[in-house]
N, C-alpha and C positions, 0 to 999 in steps of 0.2 A: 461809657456812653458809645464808644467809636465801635468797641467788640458788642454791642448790643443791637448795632445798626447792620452792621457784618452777618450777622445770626437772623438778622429779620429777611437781608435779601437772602437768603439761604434756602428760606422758604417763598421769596415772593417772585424771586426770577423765572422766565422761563429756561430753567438748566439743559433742557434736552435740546432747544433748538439754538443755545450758544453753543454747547459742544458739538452740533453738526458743523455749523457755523464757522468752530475753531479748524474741528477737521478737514472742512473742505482747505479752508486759506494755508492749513499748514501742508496739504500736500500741493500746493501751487507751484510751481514752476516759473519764479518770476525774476529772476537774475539779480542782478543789485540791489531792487526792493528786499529778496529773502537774504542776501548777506548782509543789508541793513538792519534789519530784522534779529537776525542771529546777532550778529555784533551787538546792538542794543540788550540782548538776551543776555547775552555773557558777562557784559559790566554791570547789566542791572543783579544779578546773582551771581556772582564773581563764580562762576565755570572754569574751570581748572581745564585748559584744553591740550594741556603739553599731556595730561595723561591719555588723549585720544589717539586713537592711529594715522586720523588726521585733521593736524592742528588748524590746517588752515582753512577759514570760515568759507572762503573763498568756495572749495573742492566739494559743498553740501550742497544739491540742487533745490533742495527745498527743505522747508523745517523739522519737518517730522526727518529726513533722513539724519541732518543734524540731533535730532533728539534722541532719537535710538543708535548714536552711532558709538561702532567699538571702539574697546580700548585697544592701547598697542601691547602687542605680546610679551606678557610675563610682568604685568605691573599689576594684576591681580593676585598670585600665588596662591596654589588652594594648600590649605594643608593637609598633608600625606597619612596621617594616624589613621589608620585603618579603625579606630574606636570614638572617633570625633565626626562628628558633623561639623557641616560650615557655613557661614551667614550666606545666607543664596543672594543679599543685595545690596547697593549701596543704599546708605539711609541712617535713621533713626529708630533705636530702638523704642518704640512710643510706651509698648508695657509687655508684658512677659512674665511667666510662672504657672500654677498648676490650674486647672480645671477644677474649680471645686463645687461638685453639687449640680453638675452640668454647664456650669457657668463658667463663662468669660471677663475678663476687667477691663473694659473701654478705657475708662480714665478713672479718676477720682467721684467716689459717689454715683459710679455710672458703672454696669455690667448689662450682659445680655447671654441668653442662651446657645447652647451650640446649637439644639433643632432651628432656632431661628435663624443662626449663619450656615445652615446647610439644609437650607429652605424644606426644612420639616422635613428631610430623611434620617429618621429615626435610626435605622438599621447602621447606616454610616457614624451619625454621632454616638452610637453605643461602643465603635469602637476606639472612641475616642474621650469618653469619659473618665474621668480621674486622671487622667495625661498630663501632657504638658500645653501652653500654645506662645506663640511670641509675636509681636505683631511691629512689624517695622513702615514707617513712612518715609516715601521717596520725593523728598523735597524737588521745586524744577533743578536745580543745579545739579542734583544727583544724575550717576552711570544708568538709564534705566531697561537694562536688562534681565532678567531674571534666570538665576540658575540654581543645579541641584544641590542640597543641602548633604545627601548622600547617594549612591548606587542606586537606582531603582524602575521598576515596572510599574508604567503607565497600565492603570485597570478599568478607570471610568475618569469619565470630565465633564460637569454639569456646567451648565449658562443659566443662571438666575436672574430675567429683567428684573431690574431695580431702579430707588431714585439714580440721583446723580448729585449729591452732595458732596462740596469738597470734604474733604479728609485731611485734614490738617490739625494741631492740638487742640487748636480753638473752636472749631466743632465737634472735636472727641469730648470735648469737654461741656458741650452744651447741646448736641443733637442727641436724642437717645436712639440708643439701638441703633446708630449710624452704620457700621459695617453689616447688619442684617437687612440693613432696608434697600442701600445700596448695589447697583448693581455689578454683578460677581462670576467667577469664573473659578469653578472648585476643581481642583485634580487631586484625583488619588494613587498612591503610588504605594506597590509593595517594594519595602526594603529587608534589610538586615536583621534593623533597629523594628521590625515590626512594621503596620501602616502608619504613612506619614502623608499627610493632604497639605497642599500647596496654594494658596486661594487668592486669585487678583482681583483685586476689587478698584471699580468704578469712581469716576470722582467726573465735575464739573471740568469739562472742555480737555477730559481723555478722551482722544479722538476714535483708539479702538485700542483692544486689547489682543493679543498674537499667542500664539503659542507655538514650537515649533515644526510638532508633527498635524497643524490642521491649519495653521496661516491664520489670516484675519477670522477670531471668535463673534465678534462682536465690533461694528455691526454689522448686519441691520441689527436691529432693535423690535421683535416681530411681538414681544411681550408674553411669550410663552418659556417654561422651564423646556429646554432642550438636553438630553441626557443619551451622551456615547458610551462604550463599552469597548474595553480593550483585550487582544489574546493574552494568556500567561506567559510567563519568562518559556522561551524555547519552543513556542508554536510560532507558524506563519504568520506576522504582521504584529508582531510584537513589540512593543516600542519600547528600548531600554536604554534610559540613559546614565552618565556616568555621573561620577560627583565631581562638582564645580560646572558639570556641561549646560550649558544656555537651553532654556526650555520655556522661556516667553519672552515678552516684553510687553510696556508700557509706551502711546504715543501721546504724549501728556502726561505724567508722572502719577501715583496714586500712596495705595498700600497694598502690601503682601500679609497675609498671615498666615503662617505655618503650625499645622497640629501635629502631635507627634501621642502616641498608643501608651495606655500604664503598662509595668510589669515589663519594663526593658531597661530598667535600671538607669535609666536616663538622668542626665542635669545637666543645667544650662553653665556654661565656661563661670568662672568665680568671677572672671575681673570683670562682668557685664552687668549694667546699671539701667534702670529705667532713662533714659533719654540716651545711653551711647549711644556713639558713633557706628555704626556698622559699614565693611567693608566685606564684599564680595569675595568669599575663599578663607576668610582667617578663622578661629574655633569659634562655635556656635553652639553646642553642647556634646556630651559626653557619656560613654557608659564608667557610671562609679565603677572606681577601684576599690573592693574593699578586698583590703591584705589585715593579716592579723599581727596588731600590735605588737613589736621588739619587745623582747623583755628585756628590762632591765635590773644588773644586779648593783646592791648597794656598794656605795664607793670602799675598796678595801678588799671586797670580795674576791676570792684567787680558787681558777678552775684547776683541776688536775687532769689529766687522760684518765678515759674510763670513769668517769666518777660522774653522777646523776645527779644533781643538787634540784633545790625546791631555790623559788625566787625568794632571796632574804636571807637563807640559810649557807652560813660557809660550811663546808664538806669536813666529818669529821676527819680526826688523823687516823692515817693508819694503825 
């Protein structure tokens, strides 16, 4: 009854003018009322603040600086494997695995296509059919930063106005086409691993979305698709960033979801399950290893120098 009532204001609020609403109050400047504010924030989502750079609620001028604010050095760790990608965020893994047939898996009983989460550019989602994609949610409590998954060249960055529906399991699970409708911020990036897109998506009272070579994406809010264009690796104004390096944020918390190209051998880490934990840096997927099975010979079996045996067979005598 309660989650039915939840879904109805989903559609019946006006979303756009609470999240102005949110954004203005959270860039206020209002001294003890905003450490009130934060304070309350913290115990109501138990906020882990010893992992920030600074703990104290106090030293935040206003809430959005609290809400995007860094961690302290070296309590994220990216890992170093030059054949691993790494989770770009803190969050939840909400679902994740391949594209199949053009399509995405919101939740259970619920998908959506890629042209519709990349607002009908055909050209884009073709290089990304048969792939991979993973879709993580950044709860309030979560780090909300966003960084790279691997090495890579920023090429294009589209702005999709959309609704503003939260994003949370409980409307993944009953809004359709919720990340398609919603409004989004798509980046393309050549890497190693092939192209990899990077997508932030919009939610009720995110106040604005950043990225780091253009600042505040969004907003305004002017209701048209906006679409930039970037140089290649090694021309003039070329934006490369590295793996694990910060390349947006959230002011108000959301979802990321990350596409990744077929035919790179790719797979996501083994120990990751629909709802993990994700943390910023640790494995997020990998190119298969495939080595050619050990033989093995049967117990008893005895090699001699110089001698070629077949698996199974001991080597005749001299």
């Amino acid at each position: 009854m309660l989650d039915n009532i939840k879904i109805k204001l989903q559609y019946w609020l006006p979303k756009i003018w609470l999240t102005r609403l949110a954004g203005w109050g959270a860039n206020k400047r209002a001294g003890k009322l905003t450490k009130l504010v934060i304070d309350l924030f913290v115990r109501q989502y138990n906020v882990n603040m010893q992992e920030a750079q600074q703990p104290d609620t106090a030293s935040y001028r206003t809430f959005n600086e609290f809400f995007v604010r860094p961690l302290r050095p070296g309590i994220r760790p990216v890992d170093p494997h030059a054949h691993r990608l790494v989770q770009p965020a803190d969050g939840v893994l909400s679902q994740f695995g391949p594209i199949t047939d053009g399509k995405l898996i919101q939740a259970k009983h619920h998908d959506y296509t890629l042209e519709a989460l990349l607002a009908g550019n055909y050209v884009m989602a073709n290089l990304f059919r048969d792939g991979l994609f993973a879709t993580i949610y950044l709860s309030p409590r979560d780090y909300h930063r966003l960084h790279m998954p691997c090495d890579g060249v920023l090429r294009e960055m589209i702005y999709v106005p959309g609704d503003l529906f939260s994003v949370n399991l409980l409307t993944a699970d009953n809004v359709p086409n919720l990340f398609a409708r919603n409004e989004r911020v798509i980046c393309l990036f050549d890497t190693e691993f092939g192209p990899v897109a990077q997508i932030l998506v919009g939610a009720t009272i995110v106040g604005s979305i950043e990225t780091v070579w253009s600042g505040v994406v969004t907003p305004p809010r002017e209701g048209i698709i906006k679409r930039w264009t970037y140089p290649q690796a090694g021309e003039e104004g070329a934006v490369v960033l590295a793996k694990g390096e910060e390349m947006g944020r959230f002011k108000l918390g959301s979802t990321v979801i990350n596409l990744f190209a077929a035919g790179n051998n790719l797979q996501f880490a083994a120990h990751l399950n629909t709802l993990s934990v994700t943390r910023m840096g640790e494995p997020f997927a990998e190119v298969r290893q495939d080595e050619p099975a050990p033989v093995v010979f049967p117990e008893g079996t005895e090699l001699e120098e110089n001698v070629t045996v077949q698996t199974g067979h001991k080597p005749d005598a001299p």
